[in-house]
C-alpha positions as CSV (number, residue, x, y, z in Angstrom):
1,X,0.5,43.6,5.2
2,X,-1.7,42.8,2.3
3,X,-2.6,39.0,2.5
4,X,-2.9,39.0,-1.1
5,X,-0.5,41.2,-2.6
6,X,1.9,38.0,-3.9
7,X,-1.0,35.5,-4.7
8,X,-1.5,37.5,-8.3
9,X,2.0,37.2,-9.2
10,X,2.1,33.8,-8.3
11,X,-0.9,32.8,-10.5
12,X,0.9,34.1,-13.1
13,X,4.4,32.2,-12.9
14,X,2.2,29.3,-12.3
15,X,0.2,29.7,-15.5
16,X,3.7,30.0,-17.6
17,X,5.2,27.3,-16.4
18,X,2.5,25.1,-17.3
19,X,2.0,26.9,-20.8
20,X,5.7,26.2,-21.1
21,X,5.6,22.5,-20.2
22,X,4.5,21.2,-23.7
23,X,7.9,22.8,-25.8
24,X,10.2,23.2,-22.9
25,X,13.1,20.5,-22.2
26,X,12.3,18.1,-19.4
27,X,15.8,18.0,-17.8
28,X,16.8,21.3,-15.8
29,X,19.0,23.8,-17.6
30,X,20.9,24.7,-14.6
31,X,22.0,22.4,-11.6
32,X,22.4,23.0,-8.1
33,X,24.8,25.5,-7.9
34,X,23.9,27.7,-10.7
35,X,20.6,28.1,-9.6
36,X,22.3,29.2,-6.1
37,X,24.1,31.9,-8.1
38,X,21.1,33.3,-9.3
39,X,19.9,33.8,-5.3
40,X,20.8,36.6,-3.0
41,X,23.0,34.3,-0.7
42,X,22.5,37.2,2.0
43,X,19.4,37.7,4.1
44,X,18.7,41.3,4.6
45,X,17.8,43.3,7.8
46,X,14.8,44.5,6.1
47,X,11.4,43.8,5.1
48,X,10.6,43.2,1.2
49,X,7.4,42.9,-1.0
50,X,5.5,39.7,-1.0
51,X,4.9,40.1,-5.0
52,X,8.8,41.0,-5.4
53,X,9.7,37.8,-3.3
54,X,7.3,35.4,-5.7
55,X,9.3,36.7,-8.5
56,X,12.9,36.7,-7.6
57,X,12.3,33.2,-6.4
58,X,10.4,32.5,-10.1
59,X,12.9,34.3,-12.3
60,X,16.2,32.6,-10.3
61,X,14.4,28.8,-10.0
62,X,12.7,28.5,-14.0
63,X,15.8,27.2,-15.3
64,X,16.5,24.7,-12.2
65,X,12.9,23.3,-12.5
66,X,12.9,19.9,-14.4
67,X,8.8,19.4,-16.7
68,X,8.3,16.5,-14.0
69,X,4.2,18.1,-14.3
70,X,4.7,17.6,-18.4
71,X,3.7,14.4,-20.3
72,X,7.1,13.2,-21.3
73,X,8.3,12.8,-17.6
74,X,8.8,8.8,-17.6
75,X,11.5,8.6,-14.6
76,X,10.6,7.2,-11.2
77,X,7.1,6.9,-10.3
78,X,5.9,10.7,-10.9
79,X,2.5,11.3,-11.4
80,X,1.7,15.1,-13.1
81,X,-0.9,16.9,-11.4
82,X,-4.4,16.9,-12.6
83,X,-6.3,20.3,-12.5
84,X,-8.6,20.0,-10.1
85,X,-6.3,18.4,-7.8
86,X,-4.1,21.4,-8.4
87,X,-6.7,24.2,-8.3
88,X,-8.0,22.1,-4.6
89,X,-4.3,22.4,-3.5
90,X,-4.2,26.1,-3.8
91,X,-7.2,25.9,-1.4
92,X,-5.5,23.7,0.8
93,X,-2.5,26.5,1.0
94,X,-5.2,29.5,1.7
95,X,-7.5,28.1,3.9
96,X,-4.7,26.7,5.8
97,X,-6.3,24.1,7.9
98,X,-4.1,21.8,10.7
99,X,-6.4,19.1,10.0
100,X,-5.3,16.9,12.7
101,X,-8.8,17.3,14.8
102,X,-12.6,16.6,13.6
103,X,-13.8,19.0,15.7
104,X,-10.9,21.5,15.0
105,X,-11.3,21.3,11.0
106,X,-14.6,20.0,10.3
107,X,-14.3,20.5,6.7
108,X,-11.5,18.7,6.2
109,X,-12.5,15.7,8.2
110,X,-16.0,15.5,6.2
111,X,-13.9,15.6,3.0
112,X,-11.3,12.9,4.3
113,X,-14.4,10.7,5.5
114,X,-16.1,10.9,1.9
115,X,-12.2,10.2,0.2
116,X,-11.6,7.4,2.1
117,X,-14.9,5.9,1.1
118,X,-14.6,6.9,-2.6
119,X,-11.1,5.1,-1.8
120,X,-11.9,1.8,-0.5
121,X,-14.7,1.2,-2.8
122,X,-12.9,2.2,-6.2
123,X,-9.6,-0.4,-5.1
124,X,-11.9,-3.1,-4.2
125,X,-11.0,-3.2,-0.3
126,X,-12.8,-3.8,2.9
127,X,-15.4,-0.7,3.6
128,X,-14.3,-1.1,6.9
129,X,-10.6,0.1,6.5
130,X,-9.4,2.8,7.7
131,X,-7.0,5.6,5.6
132,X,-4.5,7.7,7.0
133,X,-3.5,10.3,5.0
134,X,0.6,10.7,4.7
135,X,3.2,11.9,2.8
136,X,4.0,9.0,1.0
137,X,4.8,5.4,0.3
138,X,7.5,5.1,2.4
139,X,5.4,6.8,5.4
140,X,2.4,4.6,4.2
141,X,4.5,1.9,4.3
142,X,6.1,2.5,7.5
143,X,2.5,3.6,9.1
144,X,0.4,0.3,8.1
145,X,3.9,-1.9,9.3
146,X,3.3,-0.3,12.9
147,X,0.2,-1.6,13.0
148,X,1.0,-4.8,11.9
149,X,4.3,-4.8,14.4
150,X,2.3,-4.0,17.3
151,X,-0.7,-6.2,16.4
152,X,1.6,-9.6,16.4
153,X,3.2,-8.8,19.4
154,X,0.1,-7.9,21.3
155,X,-1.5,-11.4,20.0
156,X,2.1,-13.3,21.7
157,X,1.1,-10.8,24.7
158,X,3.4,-8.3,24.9
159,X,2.3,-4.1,24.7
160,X,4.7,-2.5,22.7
161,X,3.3,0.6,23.4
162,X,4.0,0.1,27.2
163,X,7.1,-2.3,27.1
164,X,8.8,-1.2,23.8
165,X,10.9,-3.8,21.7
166,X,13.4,-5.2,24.0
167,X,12.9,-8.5,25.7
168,X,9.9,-8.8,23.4
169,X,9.3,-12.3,21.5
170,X,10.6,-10.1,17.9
171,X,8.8,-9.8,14.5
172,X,10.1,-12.0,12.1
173,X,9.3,-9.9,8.6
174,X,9.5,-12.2,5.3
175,X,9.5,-10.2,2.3
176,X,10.1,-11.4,-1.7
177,X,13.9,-10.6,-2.8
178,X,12.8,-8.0,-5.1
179,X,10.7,-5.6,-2.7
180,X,11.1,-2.0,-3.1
181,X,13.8,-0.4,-0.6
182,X,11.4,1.5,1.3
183,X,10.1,-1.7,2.8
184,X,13.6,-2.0,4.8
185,X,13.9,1.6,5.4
186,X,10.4,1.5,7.5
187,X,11.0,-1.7,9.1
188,X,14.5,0.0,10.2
189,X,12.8,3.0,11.4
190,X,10.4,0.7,13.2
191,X,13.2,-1.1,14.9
192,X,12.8,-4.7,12.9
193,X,16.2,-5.1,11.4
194,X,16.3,-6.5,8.0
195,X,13.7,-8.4,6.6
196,X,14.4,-12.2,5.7
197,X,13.9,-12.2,1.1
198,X,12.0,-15.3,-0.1
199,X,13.0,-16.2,-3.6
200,X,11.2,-14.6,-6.9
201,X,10.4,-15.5,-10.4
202,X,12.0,-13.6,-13.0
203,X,9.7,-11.1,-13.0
204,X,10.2,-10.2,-9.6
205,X,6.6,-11.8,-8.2
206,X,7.1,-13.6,-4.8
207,X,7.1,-17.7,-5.0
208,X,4.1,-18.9,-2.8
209,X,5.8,-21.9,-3.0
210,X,8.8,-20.3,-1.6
211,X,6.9,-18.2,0.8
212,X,4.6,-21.0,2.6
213,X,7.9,-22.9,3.0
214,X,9.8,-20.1,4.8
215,X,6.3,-20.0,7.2
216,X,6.5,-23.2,8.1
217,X,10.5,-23.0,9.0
218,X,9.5,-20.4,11.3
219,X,9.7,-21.1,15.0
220,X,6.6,-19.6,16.4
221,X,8.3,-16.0,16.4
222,X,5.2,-13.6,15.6
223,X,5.3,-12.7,11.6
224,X,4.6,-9.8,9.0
225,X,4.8,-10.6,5.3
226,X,5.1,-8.2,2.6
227,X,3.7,-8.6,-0.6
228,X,3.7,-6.2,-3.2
229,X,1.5,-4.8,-5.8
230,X,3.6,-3.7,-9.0
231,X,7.6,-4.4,-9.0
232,X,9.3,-1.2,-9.8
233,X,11.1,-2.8,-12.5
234,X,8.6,-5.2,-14.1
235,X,5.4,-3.7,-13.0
236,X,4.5,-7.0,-11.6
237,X,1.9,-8.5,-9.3
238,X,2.3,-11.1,-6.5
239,X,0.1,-14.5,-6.8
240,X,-2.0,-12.4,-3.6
241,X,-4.3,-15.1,-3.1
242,X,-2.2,-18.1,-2.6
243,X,0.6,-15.9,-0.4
244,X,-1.9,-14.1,1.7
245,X,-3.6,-17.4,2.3
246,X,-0.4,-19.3,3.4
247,X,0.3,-16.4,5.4
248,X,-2.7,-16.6,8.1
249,X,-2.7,-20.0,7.9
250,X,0.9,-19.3,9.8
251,X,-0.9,-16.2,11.8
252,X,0.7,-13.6,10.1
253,X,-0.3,-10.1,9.2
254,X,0.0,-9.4,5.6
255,X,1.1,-6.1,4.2
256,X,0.9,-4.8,0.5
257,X,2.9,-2.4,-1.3
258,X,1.1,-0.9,-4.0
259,X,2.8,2.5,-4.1
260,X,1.4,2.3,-8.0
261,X,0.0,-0.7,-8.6
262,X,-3.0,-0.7,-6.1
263,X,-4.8,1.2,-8.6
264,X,-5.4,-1.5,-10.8
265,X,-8.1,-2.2,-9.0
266,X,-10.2,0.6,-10.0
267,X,-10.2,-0.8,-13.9
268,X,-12.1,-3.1,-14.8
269,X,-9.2,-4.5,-17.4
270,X,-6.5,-4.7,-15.1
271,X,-7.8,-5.5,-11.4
272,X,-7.4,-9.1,-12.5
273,X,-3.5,-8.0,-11.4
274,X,-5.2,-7.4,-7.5
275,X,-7.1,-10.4,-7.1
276,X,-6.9,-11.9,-3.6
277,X,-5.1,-8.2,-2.6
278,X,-8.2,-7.5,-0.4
279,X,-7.7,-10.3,2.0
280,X,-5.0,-8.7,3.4
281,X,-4.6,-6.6,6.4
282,X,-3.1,-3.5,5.3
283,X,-2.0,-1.5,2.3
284,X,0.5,1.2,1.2
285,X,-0.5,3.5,-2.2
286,X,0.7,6.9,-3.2
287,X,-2.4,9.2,-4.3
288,X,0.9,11.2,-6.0
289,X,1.6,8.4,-8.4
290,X,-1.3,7.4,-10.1
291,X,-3.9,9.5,-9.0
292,X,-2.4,12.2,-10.2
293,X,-2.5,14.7,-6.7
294,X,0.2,16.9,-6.0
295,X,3.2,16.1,-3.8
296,X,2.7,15.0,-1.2
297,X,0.2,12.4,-0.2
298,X,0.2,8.6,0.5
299,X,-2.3,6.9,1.7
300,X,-2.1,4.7,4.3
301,X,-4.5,1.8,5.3
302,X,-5.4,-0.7,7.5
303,X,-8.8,-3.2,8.1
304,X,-8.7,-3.3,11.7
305,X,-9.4,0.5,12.9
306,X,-8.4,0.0,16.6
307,X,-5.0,-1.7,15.1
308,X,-4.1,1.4,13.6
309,X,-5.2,3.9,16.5
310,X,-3.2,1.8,19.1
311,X,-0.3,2.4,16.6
312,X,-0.6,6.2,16.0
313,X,-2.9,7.7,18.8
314,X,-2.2,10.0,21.5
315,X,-4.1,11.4,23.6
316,X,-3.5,15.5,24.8
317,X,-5.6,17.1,27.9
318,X,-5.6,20.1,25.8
319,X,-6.8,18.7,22.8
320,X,-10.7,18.1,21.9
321,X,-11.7,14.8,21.2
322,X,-14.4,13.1,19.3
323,X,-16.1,10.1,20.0
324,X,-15.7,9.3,16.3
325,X,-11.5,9.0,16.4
326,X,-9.3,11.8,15.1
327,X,-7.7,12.2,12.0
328,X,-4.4,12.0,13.5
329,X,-5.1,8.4,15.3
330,X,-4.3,7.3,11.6
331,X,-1.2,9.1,10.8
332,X,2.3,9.7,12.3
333,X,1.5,13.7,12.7
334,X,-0.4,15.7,14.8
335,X,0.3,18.7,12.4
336,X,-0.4,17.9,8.5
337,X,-2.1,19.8,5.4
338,X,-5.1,19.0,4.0
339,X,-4.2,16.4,2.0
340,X,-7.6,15.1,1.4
341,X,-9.1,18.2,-0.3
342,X,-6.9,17.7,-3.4
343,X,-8.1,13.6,-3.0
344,X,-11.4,13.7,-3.0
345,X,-10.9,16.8,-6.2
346,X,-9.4,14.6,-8.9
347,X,-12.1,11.8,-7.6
348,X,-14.8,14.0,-8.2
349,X,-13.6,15.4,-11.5
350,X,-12.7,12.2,-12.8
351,X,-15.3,9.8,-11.6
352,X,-15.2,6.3,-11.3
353,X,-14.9,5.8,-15.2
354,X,-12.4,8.5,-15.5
355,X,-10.1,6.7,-12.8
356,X,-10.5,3.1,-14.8
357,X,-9.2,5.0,-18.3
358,X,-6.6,6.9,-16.1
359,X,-4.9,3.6,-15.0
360,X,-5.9,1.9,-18.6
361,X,-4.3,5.1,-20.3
362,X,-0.9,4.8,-18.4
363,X,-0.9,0.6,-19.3
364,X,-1.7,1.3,-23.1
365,X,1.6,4.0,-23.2
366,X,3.5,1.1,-21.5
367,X,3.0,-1.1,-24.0
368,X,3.3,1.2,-27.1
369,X,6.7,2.0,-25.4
370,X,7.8,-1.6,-25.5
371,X,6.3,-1.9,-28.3
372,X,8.5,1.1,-30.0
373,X,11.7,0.2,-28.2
374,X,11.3,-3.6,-29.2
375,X,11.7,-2.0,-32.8
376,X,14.9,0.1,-32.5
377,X,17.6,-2.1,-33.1
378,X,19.9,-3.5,-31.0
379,X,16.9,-2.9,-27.9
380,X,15.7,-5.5,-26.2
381,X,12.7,-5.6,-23.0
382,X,13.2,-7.4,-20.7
383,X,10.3,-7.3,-18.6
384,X,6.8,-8.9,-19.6
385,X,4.6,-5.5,-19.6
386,X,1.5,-5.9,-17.5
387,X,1.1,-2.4,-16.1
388,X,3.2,0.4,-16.1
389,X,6.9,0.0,-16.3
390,X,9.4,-1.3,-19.1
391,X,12.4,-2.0,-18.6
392,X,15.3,-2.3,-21.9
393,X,18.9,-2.7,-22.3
394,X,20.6,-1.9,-25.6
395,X,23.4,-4.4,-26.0
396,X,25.6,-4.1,-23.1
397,X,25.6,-2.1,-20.0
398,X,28.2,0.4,-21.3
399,X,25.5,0.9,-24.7
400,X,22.6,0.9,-22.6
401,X,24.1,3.6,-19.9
402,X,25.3,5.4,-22.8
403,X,21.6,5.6,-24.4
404,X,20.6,6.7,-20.7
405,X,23.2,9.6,-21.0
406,X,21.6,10.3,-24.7
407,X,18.2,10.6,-23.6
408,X,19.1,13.2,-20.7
409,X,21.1,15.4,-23.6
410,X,18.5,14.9,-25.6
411,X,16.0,16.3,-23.5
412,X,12.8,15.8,-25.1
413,X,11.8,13.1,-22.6
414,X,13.1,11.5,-19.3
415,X,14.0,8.2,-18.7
416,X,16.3,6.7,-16.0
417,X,18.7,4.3,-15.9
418,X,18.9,1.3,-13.1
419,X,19.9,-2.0,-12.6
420,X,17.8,-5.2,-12.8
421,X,19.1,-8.9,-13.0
422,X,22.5,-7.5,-12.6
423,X,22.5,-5.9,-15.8
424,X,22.0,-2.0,-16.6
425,X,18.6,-0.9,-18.1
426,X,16.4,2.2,-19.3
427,X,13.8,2.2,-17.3
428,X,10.2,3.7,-18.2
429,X,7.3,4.3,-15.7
430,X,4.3,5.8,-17.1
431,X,2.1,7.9,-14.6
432,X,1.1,11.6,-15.7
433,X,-2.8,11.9,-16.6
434,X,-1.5,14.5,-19.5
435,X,1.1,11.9,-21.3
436,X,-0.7,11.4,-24.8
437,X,0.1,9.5,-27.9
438,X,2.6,12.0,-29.6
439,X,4.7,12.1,-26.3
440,X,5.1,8.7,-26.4
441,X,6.3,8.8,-29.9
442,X,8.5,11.5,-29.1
443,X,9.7,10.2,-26.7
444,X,10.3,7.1,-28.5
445,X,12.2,9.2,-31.7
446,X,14.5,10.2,-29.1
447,X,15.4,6.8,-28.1
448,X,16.1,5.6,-31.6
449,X,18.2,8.8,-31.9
450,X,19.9,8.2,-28.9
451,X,20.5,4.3,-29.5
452,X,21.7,5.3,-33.1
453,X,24.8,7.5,-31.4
């Protein structure tokens, strides 16, 4: 079989979508089950060409695809992906590397070693972290809590590794009340139960005050705390410095959530948001948000190496080791992609400046968004806008999830609805590197539209 024979086709649907991305709709056309329609339901006995498979699969999926790559994709957390990044994960799919070994994939691991550098350097955090490359935040998340888990046990002396959770002292896990969800969902998948909330301003930023005063309740159980770095609703930080400090005064290990927010470390005008953040021990991001790589790819990391390999190591007789650790001794897989070829791509097309005016790019939208909305009438935000989320209701919640509804219908630009201080809101996040000014006004027309129906 030719190896190549789909690969031109391919290219081609590729290179229309993205053409189309600028006029098309953002919602899908067709949902779920009309795209199903469109699909041969039954396999056949036979063999078929590679090229004819790329387009039956373009032709019935076009109208099911939703312009999440486009610039006027402003629901959830959805970073477009930048070209290079894009053109390095095509590689990724050809050269088709396991990249779990050094020794096994040596161009992979001298790429990951020069990304997680690049990495710890432009966010501001120890050199000596390591950075595991996932699929996610919630991965990420559930990763760097592992580490911490084990690591607070093993300081009360007990091995989870060798003794597992039961009849171990437990983790007590303090989190602030308005953490995102993923931070229960890993601390359930790592056995921990839920996590006891500590009270938040009305931005959503963890109380130190709060937060010291829940460490010193504590009854010599071993602790995590979780901090966060940009509130899903708000965009806001937690006071890092005063939390983390109150935190191992009480012996705790301290984890952030910056699924988006870590990277306001790499500007210059908004790192002020991360100060403190690097006297923590470990940190979750998502090089899919604001970096602008394709799906998927969190990033994972952790000061204390050997923390992190006790946590996710193996060890295999029939695998070949190197003295210098394994890729895999800082990730939950064995088996992943290449996921730092596209990394170490968009950091080496857009440079350490070019990262600063990514993140101060995104923050300047924000706030001509509130900006616009604050003019339609009837809108209010709700949120103070530091970074890169708004959040607005338009009268009450039946008027602001009918302007939700409105946009959708619209469908020159995407914004979700949620709730936030019990009330409903349109929510905005900002995060695709090819959002400009005229998609925010457009955007923005369509909201005035909407909220005039």
């Amino acid at each position: 079989m030719d190896r190549t024979s789909g690969l031109d086709r391919a290219h081609a649907h590729a290179v229309g979508w993205l053409a189309s991305l600028a006029e098309r709709p953002v919602p899908p056309r067709l949902g779920v089950d009309e795209v199903a329609q469109r699909l041969d339901p039954v396999l056949q006995d036979g063999r078929r060409d590679p090229a004819a498979v790329v387009d039956e699969l373009a032709a019935a999926c076009d109208p099911g695809l939703t312009a999440m790559p486009g610039g006027r994709f402003f629901g959830f957390v959805i970073g477009g992906t930048h070209p290079a990044a894009l053109a390095a994960d095509w590689l990724v799919s050809a050269w088709d590397q396991n990249s779990g070994l050094r020794v096994l994939t040596p161009a992979h691991s001298a790429v990951e070693d020069l990304a997680e550098a690049w990495l710890l350097d432009l966010l501001g955090l120890p050199p000596e972290s390591a950075v595991g490359f996932v699929t996610g935040g919630t991965t990420a998340n559930f990763t760097c809590l592992a580490a911490g888990r084990d690591a607070v046990l093993r300081r009360a002396g007990w091995d989870v590794a060798q003794r597992g959770l039961v009849g171990s002292p437990g983790v007590r896990v303090l989190v602030g009340a308005e953490r995102h969800d993923t931070i229960d969902l890993s601390l359930r998948y790592l056995g921990l139960g839920a996590p006891e909330p500590v009270a938040v301003d009305d931005q959503g930023r963890i109380e130190a005050a709060a937060l010291a005063a829940a460490l010193e309740a504590g009854d010599g159980t071993p602790t995590v705390v979780c901090l966060q770095a940009g509130n899903v609703h708000s965009g806001a930080f937690d006071p890092f410095a005063a939390a983390i400090t109150a935190a191992h005064d009480a012996g705790a290990w301290v984890h952030v959530d910056g699924a988006f927010g870590l990277f306001a470390g790499a500007s210059r005008r908004h790192r002020h948001l991360v100060d403190g953040v690097a006297a923590a021990d470990s940190w979750a991001t998502d090089a899919h948000k604001t970096l602008n790589v394709p799906y998927d790819c969190g990033l994972a990391i952790v000061r204390d190496r050997p923390a992190l390999r006790a946590a996710m190591g193996m060890h295999g007789d029939y695998l070949i080791h190197d003295a210098a650790g394994e890729p895999f001794d800082k990730v939950p897989e064995i088996s992943r992609r290449g996921r730092a070829f596209p990394v170490w791509a968009v950091l080496r097309a857009l440079g350490r400046d070019g990262v600063a005016e990514l993140v101060d790019g995104f923050c300047d939208h924000a706030t001509a968004f509130a900006d616009g909305i604050a003019a339609i009438e009837g809108a209010r935000v709700l949120n103070d806008v530091v970074f890169t989320q708004v959040c607005a209701s338009f009268g009450d919640d039946d008027r602001t999830r009918a302007v939700v509804e409105a946009m959708l219908a619209d469908g020159t630009a995407w914004t979700t609805g949620s709730r936030w201080h019990d009330r409903a809101v349109l929510r905005v996040s900002v995060s695709n590197w090819s959002t400009t000014g005229d998609d925010v006004r457009a955007a923005l027309d369509a909201l005035g539209r909407a909220a005039a129906r």
